[in-house]
N, C-alpha and C positions, 0 to 999 in steps of 0.2 A: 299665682294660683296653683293647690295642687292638682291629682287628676282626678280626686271627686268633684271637686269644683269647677272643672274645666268641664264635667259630664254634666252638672247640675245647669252651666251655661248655654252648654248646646241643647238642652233640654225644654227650654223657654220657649214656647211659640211669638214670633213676631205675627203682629199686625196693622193694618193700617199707614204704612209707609210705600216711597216708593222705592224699589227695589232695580237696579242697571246690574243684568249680567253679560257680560264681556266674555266672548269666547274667540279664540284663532281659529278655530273650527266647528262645525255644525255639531258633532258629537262630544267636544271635550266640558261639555255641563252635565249631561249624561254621563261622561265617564265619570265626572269628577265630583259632584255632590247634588246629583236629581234627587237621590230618596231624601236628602235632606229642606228640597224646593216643597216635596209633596206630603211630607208629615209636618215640617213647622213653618215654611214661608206661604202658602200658598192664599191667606188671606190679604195680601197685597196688591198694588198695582205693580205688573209686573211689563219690565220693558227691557228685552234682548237683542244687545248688536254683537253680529258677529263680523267681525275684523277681515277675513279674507273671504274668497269663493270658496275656497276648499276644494277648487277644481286639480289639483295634483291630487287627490286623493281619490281619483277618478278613473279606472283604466280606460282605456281607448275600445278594449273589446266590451266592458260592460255596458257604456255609454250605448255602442252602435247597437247591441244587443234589445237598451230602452227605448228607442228610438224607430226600432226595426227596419237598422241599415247593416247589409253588410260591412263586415272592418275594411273592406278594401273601398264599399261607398267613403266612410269615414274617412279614411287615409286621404280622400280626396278635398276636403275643406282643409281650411285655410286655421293658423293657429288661433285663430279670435273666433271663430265659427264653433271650432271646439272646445274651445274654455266657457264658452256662453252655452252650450248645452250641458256640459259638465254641471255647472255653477248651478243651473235650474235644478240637474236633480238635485244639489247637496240642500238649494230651497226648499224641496220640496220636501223633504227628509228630515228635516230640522221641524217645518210646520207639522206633519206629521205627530214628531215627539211633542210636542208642547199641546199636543188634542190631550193627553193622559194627564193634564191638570184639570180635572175636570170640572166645570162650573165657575172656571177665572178665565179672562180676556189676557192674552199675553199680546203686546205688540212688539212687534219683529223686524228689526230692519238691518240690513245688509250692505255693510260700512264698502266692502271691495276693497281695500286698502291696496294704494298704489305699488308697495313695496312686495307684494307678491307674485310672485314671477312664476311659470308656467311650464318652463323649460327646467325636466329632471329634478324635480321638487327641488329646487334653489330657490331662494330667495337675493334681490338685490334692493339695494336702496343706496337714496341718496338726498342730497340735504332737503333741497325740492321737495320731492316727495313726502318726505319724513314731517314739512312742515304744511301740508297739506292735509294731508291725514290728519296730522294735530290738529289743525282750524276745524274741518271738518266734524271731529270729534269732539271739538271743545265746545263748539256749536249745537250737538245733540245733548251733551250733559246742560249747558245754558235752557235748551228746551223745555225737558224731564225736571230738571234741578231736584235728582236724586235725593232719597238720608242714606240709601246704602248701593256700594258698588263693587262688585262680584271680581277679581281679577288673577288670570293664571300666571303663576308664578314659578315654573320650573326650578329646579337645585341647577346651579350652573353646569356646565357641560353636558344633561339630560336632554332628552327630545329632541322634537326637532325645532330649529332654527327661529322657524317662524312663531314659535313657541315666548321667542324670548325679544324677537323684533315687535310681536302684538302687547306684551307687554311694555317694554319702552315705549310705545306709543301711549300705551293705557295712563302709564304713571306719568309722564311727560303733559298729556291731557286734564290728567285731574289736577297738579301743578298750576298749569295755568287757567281753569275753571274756576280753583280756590282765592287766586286774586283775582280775577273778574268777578267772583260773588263779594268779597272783603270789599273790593271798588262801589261794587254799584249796594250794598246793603250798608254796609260800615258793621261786618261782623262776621265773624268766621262760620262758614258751612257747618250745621250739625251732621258731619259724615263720616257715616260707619264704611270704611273698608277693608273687605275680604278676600285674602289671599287663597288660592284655594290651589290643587294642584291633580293628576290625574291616575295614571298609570305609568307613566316615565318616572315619576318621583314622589318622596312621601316626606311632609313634614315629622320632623321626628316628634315625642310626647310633648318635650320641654318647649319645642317651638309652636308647635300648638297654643291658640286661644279657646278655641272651643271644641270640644268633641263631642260628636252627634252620635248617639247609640243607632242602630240601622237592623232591621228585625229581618229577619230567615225572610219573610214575605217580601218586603221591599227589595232584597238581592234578585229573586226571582223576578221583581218587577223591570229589573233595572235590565237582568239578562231578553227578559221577553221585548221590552222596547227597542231593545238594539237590535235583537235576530227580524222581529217587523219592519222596523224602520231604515234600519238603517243597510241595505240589501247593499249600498256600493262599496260598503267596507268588512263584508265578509269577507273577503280574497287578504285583508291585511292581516297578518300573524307579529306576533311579537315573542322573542324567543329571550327565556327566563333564567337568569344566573341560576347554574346548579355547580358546588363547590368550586367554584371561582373559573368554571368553564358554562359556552352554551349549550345545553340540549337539545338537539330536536325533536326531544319527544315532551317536552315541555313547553313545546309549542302552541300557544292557545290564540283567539281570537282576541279583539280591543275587549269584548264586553266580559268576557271572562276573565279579561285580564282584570277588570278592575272590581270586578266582584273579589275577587286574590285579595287585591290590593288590599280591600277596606275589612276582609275578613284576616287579615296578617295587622290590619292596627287595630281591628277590635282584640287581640290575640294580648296585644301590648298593656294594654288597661283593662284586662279582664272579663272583655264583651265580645259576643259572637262576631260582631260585626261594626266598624264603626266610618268615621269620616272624622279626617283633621282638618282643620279650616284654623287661619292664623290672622289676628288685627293687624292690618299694616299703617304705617305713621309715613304721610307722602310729604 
């Protein structure tokens, strides 16, 4: 397709399906294609798993801060005391964003995936685990039994880690859901899967499937839900290639950052502001 056509696609309101978005984190839908949930998908059944706590993305002072403990009470529980408070905000914070669909039921469920570890934003895994999370997983898509499923897909070496371990799971998951539905129907899933990607990386025009125009209002929409909701990830900056060095004075926020983002590909095809979303074949 070229990239009128690609605009004319993104342009299409979906209805009447159900819709699985897949996140490694509470806010990487919001970064990554919300104004696009809330001008064309929103007449859907909609059903969100997020893949880890997202408790690294949590400091220790802001936590004790919501809680109102001192950091040195804090200091005093134990690493699973603190992960499980973490985890609740990034819960809450998520549920939060998903109020600004306004007049649709979203159901929201919180996969915790084994493989993310807590200790110095690492992640570890192992086969165990790996095939846990899979059943688990492949169990909640058997549930839903989706038409379409939302999945982040970073450029290799971009983001972080766990970016690219939630994915493996995702596609590994939908794998094996697609011969569990071939077994028990005798015919292949009608399903639409979409790649999508956030602020670490951008699909380029040509890898694009669809491109979403995204209006002056919706950006503003997008920067306002993040500064409301999402209170534990303003201390996070991401600092912005300038002539093949960092600057720190290009230092911005996630939610600004991906307002950037999506107004640098509207740049590319001609629109203030846009959103690349790409069909993947699993």
């Amino acid at each position: 397709m070229n990239i009128e056509q690609k605009i004319i696609a993104g342009c299409q309101p979906v209805s009447g399906k159900k819709i699985i978005h897949t996140a490694p984190h509470h806010d990487d839908i919001l970064l990554g294609y919300f104004p696009y949930v809330q001008s064309h998908l929103a007449n859907n059944e909609h059903h969100v798993i997020y893949l880890t706590s997202g408790s690294n993305g949590v400091s220790d002072r802001f936590c004790a801060q919501q809680y109102r403990m001192s950091l040195s009470e804090f200091d005093t529980l134990d690493a699973s005391a603190k992960n499980a408070l973490k985890s609740k905000i990034r819960q809450a914070e998520s549920q939060h964003k998903w109020q600004y669909l306004v007049g649709h039921q979203v159901h929201i469920t919180h996969l915790q995936a084994s493989f993310y570890a807590a200790a110095d934003q690492e992640c570890m895994i192992d086969d165990d685990d790996r095939s846990a999370d899979t059943i688990r997983l492949v169990d909640y898509f058997k549930q839903v039994q989706p038409d379409i499923i939302t999945i982040l897909v970073d450029e290799p070496g971009c983001g972080p880690q766990s970016h690219h371990q939630s994915a493996q799971l995702v596609m590994q998951a939908i794998a094996a859901y697609q011969v569990w539905f071939v077994n028990m129907f005798d015919k292949q899933p009608d399903l639409t899967i979409l790649g999508y990607r956030n602020i670490w990386s951008s699909f380029s025009v040509v890898q694009a499937s669809l491109i979403i125009q995204v209006a002056e209002q919706e950006l503003h929409c997008l920067q306002r839900i993040f500064d409301t909701c999402f209170a534990s990830q303003h201390h996070h900056r991401i600092l912005l290639p300038t002539d093949d060095a960092y600057d720190l004075a290009s230092c911005t926020n996630f939610g600004q950052q991906a307002v950037l983002t999506m107004r640098q590909q509207g740049a590319l095809v001609g629109l203030d502001a846009a959103i690349f979303l790409q069909q993947l074949k699993i």
